[in-house]
N, CA, C, O and CB atoms as a CASP TS submission, in Angstrom:
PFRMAT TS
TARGET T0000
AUTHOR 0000-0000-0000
METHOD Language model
MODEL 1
PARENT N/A
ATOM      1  N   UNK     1       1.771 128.811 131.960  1.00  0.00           N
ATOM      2  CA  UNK     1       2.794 129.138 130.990  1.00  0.00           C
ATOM      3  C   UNK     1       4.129 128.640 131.530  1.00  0.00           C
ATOM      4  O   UNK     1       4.410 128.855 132.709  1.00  0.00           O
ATOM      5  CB  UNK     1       2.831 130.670 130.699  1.00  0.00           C
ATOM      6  N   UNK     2       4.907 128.031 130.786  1.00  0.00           N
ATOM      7  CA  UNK     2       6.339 127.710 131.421  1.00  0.00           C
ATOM      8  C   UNK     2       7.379 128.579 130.942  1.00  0.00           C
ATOM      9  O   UNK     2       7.443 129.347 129.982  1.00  0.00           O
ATOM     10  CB  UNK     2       6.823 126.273 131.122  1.00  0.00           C
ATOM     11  N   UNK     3       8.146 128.271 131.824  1.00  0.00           N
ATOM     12  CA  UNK     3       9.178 129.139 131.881  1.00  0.00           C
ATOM     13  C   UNK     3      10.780 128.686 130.750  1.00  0.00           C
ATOM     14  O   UNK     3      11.508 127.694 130.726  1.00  0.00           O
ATOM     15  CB  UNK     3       9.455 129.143 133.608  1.00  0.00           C
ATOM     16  N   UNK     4      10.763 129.944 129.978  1.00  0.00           N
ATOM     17  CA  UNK     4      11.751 128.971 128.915  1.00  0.00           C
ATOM     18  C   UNK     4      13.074 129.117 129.300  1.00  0.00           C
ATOM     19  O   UNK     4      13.621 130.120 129.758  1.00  0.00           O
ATOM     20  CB  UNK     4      11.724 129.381 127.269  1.00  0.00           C
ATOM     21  N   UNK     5      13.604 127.865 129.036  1.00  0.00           N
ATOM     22  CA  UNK     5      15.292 127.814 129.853  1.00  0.00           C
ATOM     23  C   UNK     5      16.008 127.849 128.435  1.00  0.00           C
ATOM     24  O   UNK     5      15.637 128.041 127.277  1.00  0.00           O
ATOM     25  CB  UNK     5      15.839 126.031 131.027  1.00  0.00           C
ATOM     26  N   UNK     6      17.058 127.606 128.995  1.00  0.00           N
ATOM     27  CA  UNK     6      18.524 127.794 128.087  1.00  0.00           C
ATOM     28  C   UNK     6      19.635 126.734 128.830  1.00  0.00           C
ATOM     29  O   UNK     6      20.016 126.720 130.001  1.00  0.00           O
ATOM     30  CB  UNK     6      19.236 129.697 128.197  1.00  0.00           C
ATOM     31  N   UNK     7      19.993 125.873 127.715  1.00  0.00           N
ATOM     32  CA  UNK     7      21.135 125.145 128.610  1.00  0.00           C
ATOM     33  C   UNK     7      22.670 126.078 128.015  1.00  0.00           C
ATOM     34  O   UNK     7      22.869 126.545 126.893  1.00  0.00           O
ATOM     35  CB  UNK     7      21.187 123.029 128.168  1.00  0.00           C
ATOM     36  N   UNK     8      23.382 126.099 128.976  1.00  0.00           N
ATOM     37  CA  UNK     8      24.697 126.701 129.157  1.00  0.00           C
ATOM     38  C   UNK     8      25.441 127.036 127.454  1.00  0.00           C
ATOM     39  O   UNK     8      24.864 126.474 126.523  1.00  0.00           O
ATOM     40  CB  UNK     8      25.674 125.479 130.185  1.00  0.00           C
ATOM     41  N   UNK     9      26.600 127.868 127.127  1.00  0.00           N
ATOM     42  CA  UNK     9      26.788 128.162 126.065  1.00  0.00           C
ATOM     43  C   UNK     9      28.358 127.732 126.510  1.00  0.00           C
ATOM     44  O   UNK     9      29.014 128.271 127.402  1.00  0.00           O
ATOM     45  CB  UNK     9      26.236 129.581 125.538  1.00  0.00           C
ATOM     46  N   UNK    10      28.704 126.824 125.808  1.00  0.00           N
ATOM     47  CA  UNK    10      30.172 126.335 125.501  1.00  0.00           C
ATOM     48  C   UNK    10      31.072 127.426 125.530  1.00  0.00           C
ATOM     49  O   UNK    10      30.677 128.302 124.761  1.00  0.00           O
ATOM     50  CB  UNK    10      30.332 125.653 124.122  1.00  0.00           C
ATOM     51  N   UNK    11      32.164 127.736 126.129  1.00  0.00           N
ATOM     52  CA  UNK    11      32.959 128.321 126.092  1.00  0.00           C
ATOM     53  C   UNK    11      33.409 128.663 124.704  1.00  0.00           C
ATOM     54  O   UNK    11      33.418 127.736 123.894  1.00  0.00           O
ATOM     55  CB  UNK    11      33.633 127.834 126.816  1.00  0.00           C
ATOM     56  N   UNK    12      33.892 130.195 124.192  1.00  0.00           N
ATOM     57  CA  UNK    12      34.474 130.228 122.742  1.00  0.00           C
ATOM     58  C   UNK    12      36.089 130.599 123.314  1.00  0.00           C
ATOM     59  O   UNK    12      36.673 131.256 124.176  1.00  0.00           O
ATOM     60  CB  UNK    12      33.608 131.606 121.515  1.00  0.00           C
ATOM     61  N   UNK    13      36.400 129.415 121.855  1.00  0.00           N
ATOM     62  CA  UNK    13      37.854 129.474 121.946  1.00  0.00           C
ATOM     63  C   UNK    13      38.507 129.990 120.781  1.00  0.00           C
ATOM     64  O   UNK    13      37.857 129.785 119.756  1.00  0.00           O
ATOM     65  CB  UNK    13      38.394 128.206 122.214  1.00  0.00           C
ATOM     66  N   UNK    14      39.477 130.533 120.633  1.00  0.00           N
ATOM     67  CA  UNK    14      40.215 130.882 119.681  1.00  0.00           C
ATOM     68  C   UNK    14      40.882 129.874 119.023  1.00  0.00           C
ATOM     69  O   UNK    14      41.580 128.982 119.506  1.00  0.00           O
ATOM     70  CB  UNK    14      40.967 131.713 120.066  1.00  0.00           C
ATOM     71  N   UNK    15      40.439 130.232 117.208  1.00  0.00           N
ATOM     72  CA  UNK    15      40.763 129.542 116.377  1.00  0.00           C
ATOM     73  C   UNK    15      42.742 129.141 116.081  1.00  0.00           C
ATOM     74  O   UNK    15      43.549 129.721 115.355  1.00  0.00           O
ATOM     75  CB  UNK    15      39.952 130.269 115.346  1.00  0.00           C
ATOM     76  N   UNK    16      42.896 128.101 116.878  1.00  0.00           N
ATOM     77  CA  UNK    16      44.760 128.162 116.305  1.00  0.00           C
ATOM     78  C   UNK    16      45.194 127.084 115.395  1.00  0.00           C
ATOM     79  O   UNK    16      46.329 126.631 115.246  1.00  0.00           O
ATOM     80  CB  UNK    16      45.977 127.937 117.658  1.00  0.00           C
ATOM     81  N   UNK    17      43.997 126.724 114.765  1.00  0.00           N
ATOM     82  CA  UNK    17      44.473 125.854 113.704  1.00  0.00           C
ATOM     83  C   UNK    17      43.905 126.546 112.068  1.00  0.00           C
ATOM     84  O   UNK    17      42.897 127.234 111.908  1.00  0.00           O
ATOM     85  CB  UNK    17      43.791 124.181 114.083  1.00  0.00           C
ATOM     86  N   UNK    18      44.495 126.288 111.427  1.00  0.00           N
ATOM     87  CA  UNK    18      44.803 127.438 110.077  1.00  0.00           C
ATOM     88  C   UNK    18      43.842 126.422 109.468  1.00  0.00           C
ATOM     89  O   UNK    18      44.156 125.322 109.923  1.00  0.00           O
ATOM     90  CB  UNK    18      46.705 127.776 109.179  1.00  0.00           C
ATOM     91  N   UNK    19      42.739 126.308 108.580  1.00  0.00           N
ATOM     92  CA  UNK    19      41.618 125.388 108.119  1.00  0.00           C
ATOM     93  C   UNK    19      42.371 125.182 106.399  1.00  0.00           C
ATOM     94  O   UNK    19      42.996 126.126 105.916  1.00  0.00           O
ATOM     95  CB  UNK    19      39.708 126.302 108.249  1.00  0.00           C
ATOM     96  N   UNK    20      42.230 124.068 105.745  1.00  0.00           N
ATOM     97  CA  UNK    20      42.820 123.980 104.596  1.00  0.00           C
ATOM     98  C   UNK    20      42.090 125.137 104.157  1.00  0.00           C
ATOM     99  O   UNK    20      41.046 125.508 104.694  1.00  0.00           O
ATOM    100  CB  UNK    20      42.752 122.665 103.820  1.00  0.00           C
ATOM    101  N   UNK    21      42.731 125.804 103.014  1.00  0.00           N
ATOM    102  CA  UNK    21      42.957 126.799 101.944  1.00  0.00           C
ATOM    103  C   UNK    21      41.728 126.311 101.062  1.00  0.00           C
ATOM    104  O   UNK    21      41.334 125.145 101.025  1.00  0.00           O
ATOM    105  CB  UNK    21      44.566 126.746 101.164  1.00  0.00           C
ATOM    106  N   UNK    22      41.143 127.450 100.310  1.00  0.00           N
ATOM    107  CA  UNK    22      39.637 127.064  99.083  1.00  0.00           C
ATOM    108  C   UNK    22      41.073 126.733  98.262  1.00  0.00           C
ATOM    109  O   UNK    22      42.222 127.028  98.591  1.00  0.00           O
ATOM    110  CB  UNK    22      38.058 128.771  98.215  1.00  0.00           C
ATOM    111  N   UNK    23      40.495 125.878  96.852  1.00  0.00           N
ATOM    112  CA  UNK    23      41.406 125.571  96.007  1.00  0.00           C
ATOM    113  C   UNK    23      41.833 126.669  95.032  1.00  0.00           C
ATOM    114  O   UNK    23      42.858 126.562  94.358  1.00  0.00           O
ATOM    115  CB  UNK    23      40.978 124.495  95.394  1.00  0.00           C
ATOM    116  N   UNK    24      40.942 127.826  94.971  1.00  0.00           N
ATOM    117  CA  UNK    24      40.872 128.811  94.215  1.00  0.00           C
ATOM    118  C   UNK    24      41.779 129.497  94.642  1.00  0.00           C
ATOM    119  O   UNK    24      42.242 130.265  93.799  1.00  0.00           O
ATOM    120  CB  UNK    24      39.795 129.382  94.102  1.00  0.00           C
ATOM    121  N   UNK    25      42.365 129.548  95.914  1.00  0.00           N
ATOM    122  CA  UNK    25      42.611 130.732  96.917  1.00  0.00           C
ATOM    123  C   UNK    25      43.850 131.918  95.976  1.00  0.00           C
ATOM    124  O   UNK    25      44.019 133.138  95.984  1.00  0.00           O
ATOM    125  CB  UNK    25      43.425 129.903  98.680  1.00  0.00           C
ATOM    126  N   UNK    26      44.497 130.765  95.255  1.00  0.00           N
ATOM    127  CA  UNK    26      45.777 131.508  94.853  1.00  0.00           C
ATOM    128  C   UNK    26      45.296 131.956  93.259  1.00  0.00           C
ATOM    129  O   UNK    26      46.127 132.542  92.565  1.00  0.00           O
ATOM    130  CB  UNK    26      47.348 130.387  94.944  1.00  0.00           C
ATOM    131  N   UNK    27      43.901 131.655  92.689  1.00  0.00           N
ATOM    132  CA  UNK    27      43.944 132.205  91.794  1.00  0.00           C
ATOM    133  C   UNK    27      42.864 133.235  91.752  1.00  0.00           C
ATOM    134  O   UNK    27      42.437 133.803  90.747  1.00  0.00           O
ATOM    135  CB  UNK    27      44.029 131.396  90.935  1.00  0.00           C
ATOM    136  N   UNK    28      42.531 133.374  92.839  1.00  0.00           N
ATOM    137  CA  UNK    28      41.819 134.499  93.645  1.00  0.00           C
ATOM    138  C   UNK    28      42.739 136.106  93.936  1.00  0.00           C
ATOM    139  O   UNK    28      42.510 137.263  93.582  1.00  0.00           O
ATOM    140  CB  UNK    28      41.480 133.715  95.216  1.00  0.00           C
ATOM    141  N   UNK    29      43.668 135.564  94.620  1.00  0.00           N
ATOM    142  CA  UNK    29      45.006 136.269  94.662  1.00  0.00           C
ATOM    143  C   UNK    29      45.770 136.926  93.749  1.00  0.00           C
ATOM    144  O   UNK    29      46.335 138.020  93.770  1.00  0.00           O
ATOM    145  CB  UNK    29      45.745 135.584  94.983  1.00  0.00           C
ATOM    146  N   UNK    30      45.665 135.854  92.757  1.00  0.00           N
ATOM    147  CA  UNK    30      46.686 136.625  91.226  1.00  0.00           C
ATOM    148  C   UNK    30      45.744 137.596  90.568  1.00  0.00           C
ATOM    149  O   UNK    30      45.904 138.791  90.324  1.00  0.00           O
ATOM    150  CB  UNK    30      47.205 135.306  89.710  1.00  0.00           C
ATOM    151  N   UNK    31      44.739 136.810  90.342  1.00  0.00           N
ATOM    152  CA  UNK    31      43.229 137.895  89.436  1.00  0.00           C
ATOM    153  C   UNK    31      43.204 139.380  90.543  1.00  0.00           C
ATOM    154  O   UNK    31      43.289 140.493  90.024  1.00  0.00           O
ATOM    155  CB  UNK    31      40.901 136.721  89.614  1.00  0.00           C
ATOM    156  N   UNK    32      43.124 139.284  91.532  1.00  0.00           N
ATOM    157  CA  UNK    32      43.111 140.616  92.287  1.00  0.00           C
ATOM    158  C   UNK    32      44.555 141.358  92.016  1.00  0.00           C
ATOM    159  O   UNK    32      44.563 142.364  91.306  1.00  0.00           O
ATOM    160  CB  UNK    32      42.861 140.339  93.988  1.00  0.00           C
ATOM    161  N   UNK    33      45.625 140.917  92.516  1.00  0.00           N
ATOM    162  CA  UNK    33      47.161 141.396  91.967  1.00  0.00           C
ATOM    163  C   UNK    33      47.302 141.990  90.402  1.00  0.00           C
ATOM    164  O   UNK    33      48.016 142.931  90.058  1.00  0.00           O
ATOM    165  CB  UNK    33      48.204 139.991  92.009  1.00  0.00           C
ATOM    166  N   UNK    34      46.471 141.224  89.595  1.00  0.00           N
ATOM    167  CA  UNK    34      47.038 141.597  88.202  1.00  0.00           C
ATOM    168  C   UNK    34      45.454 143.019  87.989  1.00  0.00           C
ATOM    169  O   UNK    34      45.489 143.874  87.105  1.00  0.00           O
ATOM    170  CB  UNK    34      47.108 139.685  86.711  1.00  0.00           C
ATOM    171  N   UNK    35      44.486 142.917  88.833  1.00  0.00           N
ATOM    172  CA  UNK    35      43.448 143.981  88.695  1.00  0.00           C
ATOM    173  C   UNK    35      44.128 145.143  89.329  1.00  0.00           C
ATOM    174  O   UNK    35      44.213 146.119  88.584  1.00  0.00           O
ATOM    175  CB  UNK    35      42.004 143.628  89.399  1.00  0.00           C
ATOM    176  N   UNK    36      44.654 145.284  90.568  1.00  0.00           N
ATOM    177  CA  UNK    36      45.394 146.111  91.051  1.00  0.00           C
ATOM    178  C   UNK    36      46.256 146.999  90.309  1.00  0.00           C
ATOM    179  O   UNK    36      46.220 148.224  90.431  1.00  0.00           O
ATOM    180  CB  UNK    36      45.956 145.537  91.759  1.00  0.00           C
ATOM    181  N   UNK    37      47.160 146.267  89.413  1.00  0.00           N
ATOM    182  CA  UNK    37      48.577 146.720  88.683  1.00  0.00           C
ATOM    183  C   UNK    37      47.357 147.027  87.752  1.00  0.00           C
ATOM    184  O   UNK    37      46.886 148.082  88.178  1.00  0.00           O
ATOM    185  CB  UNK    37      50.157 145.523  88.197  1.00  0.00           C
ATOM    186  N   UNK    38      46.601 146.581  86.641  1.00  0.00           N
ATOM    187  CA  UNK    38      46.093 147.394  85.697  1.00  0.00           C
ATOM    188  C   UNK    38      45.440 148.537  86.024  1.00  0.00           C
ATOM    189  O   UNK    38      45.538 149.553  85.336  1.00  0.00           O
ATOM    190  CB  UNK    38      45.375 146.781  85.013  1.00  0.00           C
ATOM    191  N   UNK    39      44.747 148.464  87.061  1.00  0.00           N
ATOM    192  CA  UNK    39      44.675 150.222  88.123  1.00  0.00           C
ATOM    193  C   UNK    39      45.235 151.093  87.897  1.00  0.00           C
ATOM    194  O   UNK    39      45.001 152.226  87.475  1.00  0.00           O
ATOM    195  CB  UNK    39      45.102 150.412  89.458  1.00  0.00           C
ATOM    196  N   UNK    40      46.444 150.272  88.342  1.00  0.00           N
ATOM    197  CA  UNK    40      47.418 151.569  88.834  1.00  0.00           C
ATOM    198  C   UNK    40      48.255 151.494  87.342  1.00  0.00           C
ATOM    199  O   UNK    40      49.356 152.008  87.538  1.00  0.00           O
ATOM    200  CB  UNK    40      48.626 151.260  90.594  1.00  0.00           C
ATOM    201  N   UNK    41      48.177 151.205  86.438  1.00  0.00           N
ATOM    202  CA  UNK    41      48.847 151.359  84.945  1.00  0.00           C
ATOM    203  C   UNK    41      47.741 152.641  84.402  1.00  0.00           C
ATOM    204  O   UNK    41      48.202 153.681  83.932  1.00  0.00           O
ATOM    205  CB  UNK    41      48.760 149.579  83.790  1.00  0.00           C
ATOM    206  N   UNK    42      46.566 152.463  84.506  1.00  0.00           N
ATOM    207  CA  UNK    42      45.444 152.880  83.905  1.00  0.00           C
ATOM    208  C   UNK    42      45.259 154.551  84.527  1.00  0.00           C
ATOM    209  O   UNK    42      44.616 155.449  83.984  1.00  0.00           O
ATOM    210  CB  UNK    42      44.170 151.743  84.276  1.00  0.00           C
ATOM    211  N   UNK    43      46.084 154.632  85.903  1.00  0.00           N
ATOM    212  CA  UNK    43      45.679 155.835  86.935  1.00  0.00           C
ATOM    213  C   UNK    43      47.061 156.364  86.008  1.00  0.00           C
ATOM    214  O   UNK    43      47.118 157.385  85.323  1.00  0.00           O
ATOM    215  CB  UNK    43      45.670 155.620  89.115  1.00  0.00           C
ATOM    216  N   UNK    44      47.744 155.713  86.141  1.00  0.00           N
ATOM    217  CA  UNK    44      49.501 156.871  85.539  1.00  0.00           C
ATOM    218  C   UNK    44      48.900 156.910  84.287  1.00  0.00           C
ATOM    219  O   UNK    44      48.939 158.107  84.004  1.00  0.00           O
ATOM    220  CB  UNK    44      51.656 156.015  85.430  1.00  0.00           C
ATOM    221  N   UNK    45      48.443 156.407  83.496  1.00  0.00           N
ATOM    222  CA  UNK    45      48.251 156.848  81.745  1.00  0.00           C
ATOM    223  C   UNK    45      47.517 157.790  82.085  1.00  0.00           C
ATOM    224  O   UNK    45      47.919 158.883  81.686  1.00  0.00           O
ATOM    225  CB  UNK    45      47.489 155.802  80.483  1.00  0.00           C
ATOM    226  N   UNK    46      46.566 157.797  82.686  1.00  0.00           N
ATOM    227  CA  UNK    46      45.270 159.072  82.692  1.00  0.00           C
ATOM    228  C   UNK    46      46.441 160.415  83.314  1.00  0.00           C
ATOM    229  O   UNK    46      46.421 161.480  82.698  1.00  0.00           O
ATOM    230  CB  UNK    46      43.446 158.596  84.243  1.00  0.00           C
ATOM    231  N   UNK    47      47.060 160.316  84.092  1.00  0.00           N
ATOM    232  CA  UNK    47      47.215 161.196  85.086  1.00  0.00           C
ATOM    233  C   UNK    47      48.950 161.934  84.068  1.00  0.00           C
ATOM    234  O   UNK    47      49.599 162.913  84.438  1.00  0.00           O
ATOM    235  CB  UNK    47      47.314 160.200  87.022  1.00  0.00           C
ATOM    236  N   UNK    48      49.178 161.269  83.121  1.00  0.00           N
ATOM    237  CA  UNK    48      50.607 161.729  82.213  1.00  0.00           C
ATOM    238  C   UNK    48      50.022 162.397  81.218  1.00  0.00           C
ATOM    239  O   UNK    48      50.636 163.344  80.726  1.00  0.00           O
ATOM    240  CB  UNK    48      51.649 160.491  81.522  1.00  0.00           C
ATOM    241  N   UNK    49      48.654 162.021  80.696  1.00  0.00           N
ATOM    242  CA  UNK    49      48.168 162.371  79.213  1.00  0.00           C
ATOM    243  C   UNK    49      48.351 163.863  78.987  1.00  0.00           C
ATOM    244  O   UNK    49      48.206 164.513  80.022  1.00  0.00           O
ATOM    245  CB  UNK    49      46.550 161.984  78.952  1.00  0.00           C
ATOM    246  N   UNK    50      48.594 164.473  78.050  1.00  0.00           N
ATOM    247  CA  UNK    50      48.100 166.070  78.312  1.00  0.00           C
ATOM    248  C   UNK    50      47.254 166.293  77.805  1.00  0.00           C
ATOM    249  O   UNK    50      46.732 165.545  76.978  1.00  0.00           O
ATOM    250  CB  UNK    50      48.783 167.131  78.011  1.00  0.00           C
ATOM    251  N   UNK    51      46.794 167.529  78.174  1.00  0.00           N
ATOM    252  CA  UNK    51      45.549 168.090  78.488  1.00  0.00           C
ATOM    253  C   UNK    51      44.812 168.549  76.618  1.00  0.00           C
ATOM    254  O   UNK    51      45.303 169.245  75.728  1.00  0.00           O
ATOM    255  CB  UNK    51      45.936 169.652  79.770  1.00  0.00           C
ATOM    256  N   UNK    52      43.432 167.732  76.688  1.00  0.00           N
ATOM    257  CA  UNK    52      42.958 167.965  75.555  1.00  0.00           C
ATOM    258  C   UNK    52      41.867 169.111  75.226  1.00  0.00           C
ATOM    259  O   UNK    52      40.889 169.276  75.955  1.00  0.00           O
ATOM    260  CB  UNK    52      42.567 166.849  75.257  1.00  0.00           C
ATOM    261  N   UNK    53      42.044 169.681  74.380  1.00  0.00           N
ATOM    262  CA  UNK    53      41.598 171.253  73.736  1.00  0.00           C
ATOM    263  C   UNK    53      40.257 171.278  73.642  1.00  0.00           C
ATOM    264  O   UNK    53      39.983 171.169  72.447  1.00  0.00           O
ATOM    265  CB  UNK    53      42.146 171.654  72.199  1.00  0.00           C
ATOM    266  N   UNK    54      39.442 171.352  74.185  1.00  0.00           N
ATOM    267  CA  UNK    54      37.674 171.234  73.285  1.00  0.00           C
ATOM    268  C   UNK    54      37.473 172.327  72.542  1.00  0.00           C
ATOM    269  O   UNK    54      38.220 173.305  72.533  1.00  0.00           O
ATOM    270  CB  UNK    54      36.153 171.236  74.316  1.00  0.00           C
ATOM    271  N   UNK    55      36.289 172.172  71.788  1.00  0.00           N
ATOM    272  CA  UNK    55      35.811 172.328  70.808  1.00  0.00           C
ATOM    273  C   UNK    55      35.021 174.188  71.487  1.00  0.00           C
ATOM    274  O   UNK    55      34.629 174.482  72.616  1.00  0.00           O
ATOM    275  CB  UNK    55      34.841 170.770  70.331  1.00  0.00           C
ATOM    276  N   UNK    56      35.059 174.773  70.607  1.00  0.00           N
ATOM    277  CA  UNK    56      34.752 176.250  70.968  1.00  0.00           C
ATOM    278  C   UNK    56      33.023 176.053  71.732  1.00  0.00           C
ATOM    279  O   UNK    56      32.595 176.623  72.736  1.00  0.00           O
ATOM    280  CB  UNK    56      34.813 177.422  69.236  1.00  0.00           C
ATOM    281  N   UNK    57      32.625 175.493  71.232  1.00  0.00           N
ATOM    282  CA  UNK    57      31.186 175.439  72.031  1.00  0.00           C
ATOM    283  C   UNK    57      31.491 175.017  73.159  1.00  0.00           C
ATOM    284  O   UNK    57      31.041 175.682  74.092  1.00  0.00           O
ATOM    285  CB  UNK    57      30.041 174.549  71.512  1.00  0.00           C
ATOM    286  N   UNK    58      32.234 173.950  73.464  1.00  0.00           N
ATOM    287  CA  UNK    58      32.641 173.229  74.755  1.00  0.00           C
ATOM    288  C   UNK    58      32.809 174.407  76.005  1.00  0.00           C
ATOM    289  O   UNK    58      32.333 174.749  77.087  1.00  0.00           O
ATOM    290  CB  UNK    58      34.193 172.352  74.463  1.00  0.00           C
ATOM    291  N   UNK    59      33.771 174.720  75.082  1.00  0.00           N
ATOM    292  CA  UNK    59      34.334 175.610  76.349  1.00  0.00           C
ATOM    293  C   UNK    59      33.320 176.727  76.439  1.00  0.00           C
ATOM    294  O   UNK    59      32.882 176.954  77.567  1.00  0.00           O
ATOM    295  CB  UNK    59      35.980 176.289  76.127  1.00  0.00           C
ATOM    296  N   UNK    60      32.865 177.478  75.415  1.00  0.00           N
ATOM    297  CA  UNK    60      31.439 178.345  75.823  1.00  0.00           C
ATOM    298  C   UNK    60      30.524 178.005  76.538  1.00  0.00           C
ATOM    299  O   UNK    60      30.061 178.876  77.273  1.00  0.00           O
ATOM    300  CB  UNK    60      30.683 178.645  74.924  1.00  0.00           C
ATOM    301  N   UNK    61      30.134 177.096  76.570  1.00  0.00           N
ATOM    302  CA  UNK    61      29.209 176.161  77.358  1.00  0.00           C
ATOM    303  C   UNK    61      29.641 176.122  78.949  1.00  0.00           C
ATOM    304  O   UNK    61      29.062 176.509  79.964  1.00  0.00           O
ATOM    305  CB  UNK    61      29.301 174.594  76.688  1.00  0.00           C
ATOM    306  N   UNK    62      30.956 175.464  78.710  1.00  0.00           N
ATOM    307  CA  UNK    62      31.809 175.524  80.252  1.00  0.00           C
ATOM    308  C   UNK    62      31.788 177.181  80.836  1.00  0.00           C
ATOM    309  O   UNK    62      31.526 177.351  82.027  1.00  0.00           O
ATOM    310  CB  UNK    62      33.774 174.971  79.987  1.00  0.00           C
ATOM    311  N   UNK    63      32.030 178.205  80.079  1.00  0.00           N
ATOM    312  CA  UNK    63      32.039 178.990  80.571  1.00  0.00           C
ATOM    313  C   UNK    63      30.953 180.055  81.263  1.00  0.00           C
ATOM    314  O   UNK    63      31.322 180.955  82.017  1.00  0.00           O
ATOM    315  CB  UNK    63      32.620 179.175  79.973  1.00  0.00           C
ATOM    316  N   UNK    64      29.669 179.838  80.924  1.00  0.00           N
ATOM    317  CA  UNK    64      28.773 180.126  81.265  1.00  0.00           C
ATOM    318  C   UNK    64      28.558 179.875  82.605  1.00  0.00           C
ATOM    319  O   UNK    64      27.489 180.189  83.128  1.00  0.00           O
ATOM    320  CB  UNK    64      28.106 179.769  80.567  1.00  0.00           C
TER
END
């Protein structure tokens, strides 16, 4: 049976060059930015609304 080798592992170096950009990158960016803000538009409408009345069974139901 032989014996299995390994030749040496290259030193790792740290990346200091910035790799060109995907072409998408910035419209990757805006679509997330403008999902964000409709979030947070969507969290303040919910969170201002006032509070809606149910229906007498509802709340019997709830109250049980």
């Amino acid at each position: 049976m032989s014996a299995i080798t390994f030749e040496a592992m290259p030193p790792i170096k740290a990346q200091t060059e910035r790799g060109a950009r995907h072409p998408l990158h910035s419209v990757f960016v805006t679509v997330l930015t403008v999902k964000l803000l409709v979030a947070a538009v969507l969290v303040a409408t919910v969170s201002l609304a006032p509070p809606v009345s149910g229906e007498h069974s509802y709340v019997t139901m709830a109250s049980r």
